[in-house]
Each structure stands twice: as structure tokens, then as C-alpha cells.
C-alpha positions as CSV (number, residue, x, y, z in Angstrom):
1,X,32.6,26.5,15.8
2,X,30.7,26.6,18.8
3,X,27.7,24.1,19.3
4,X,24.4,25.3,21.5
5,X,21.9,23.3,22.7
6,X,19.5,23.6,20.4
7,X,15.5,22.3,20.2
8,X,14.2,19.0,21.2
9,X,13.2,17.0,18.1
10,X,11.2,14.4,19.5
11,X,7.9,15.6,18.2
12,X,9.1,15.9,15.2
13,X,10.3,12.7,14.8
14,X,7.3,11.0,16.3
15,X,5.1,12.8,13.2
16,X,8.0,11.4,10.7
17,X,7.3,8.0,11.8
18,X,3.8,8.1,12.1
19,X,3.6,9.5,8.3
20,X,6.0,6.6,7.4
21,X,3.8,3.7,8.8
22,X,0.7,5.5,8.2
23,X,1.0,4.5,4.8
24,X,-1.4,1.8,2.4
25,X,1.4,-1.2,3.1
26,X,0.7,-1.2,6.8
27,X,-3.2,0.0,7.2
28,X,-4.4,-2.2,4.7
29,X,-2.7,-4.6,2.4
30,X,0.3,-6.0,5.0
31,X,1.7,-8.4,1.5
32,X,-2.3,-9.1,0.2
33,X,-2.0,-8.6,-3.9
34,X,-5.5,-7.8,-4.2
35,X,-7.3,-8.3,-1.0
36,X,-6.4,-7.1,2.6
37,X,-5.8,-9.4,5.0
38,X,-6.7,-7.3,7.7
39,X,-6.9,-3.5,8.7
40,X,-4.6,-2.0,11.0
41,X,-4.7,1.1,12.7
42,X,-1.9,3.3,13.6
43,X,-2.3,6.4,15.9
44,X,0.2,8.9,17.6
45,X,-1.9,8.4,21.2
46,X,-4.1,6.1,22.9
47,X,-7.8,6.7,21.0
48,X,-11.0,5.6,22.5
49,X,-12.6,1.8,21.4
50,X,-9.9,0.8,19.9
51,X,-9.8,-2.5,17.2
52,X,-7.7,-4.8,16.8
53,X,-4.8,-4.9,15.1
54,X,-3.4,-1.3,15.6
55,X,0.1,-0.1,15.8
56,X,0.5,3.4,18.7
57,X,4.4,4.7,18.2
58,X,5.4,6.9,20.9
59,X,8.5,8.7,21.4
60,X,10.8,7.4,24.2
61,X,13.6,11.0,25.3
62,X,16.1,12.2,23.6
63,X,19.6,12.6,24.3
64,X,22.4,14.9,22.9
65,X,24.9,13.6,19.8
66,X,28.2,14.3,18.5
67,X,27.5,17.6,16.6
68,X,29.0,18.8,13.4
69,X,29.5,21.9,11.9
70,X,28.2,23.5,15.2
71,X,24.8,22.1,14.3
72,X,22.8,20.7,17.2
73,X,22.8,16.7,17.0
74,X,19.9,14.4,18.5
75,X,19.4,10.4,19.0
76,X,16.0,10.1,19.7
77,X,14.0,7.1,20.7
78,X,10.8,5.8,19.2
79,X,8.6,2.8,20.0
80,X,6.2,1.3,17.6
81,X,4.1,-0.6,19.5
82,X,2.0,-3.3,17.9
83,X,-0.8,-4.7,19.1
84,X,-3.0,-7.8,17.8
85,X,-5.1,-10.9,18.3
86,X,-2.2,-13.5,17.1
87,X,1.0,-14.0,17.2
88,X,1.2,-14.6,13.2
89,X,-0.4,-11.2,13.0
90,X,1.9,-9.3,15.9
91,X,4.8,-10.7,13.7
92,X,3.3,-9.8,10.5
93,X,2.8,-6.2,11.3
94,X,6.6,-6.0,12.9
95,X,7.8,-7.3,9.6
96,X,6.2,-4.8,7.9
97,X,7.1,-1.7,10.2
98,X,10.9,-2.9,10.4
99,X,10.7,-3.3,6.9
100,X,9.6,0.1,6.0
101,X,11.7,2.2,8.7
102,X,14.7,-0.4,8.1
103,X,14.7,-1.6,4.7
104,X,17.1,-4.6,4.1
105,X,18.7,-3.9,7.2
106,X,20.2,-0.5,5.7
107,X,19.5,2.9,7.4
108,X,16.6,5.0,6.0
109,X,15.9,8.6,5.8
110,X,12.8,9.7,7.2
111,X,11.4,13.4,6.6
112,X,11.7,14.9,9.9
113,X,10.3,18.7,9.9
114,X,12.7,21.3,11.0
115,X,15.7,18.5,11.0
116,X,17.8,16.6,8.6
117,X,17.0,12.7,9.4
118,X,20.9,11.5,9.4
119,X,19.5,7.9,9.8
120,X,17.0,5.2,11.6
121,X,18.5,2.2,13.5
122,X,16.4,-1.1,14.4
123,X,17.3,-1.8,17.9
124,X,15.2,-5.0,18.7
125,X,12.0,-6.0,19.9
126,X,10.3,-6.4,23.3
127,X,7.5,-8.7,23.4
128,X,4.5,-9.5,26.2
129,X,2.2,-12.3,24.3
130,X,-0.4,-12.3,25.4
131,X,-1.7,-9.1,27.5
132,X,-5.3,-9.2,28.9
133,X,-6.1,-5.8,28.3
134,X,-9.1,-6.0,30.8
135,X,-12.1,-7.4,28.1
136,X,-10.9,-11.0,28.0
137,X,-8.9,-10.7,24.6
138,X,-6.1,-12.1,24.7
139,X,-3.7,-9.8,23.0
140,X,-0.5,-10.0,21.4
141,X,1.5,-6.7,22.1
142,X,5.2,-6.4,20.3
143,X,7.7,-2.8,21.1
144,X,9.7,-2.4,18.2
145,X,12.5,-0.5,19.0
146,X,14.5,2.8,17.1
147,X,17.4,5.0,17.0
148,X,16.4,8.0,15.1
149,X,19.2,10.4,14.3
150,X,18.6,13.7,13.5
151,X,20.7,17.1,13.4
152,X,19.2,20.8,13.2
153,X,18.3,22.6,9.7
């Protein structure tokens, strides 16, 4: 069967993982039973006045996979950035994304809209500790790294 270049998925993607961190065990709780530790923020793009801690994901290109079954195969790249006021919070927060996106080291399925998630890979983290990001805050910024594999519907 003959493969064709099909549609990019990286927004697509970008929305899946943003809907899987978007979730109560990153923006409030972070492992507090009854009380939050702290509130964290997670966006899609840079917003204005921005607090602190917040996690931005962006989505890194694309590149072509082995297809099957003529359908059209993607690995895409996503960052998670995380961004924070500590160390013991950066690390916190990359705990907990890692955790939800790749759950006891196994690969997990993520709903990604117009594809069939085939799997997410933790490929490591870059980290600048700290960034000055201008106001004299010393912040704590960690890249967490993925392989998202998807194939056409």
C-alpha cells in the first residue's frame, strides 16, 4: 500500500499535552492531601504578567516515521518547560509532569485529535538554574523533553 505524506500533527499534539498537564495534580495539589502547596500555571504560549511557578509546553518539529498500513506516521517533539522560584519546586513540578506523560517509566497514550497516539517517550531534561528573567528573580527554568508518536486516523 502506498504511504502519502499526510498532515502535520504537531498542533495536535501540543493541545494533547497541554490537556494532560492541565489537569488538578499539576495546577494545584503537586502530592498536598488536603492543602496545595503551591499553584502552578500551565499555558500553550507566553501570557502577559506571568506568576511563578508555571509550566509553557511548546512543540519542537516533526519528522516523518515508519508508516504502517499506508497510514501517515509522525515523531513529534514537545517541550514542557518549567519554570519556578526553587530548585525543590522546578524538580517537583518535573516529577509530576514526567510522571503523568510517563508513568512508571512505561509509555502512555495521550488523546491526540485527528491521530492515534502510538506512544510518549521521556527523553531527558535540560536545565538553566537559575535564569534572571529581567525583574531580579532568580528563576529556576527546567525543559523536559518528549517523543510523541502518532499515526493518521
Amino acid at each position: 500500500m502506498a504511504v502519502t505524506v499526510g498532515r502535520s500533527a504537531e498542533k495536535a499534539v501540543k493541545a494533547a499535552v497541554y490537556a494532560a498537564l492541565n489537569v488538578v495534580a499539576i495546577t494545584t495539589t503537586l502530592g498536598a492531601a488536603a492543602t496545595p502547596k503551591y499553584v502552578v500555571t500551565v499555558h500553550g504560549k507566553v501570557p502577559q504578567n506571568l506568576t511563578y511557578p508555571h509550566i509553557r509546553i511548546d512543540a519542537a518539529g516533526e519528522i516523518e516515521s515508519d508508516s504502517t498500513f499506508g497510514k501517515n506516521a509522525k515523531n513529534c517533539r514537545s517541550y514542557v518547560q518549567v519554570f519556578a522560584l526553587s530548585e525543590e519546586q522546578a524538580l517537583e513540578i518535573q516529577s509530576a509532569v514526567i510522571a503523568i506523560l510517563n508513568p512508571a517509566g512505561n509509555y502512555h497514550a495521550l488523546t491526540v485529535t485527528g491521530f492515534t497516539n502510538i506512544h510518549v517517550n521521556y527523553d531527558g531534561t535540560q536545565v538553566r538554574d537559575p535564569l534572571d528573567e529581567g525583574n531580579a528573580v532568580g528563576v529556576y527554568q527546567r525543559t523536559v523533553m518528549f517523543t510523541v508518536k502518532t499515526e493518521e486516523s
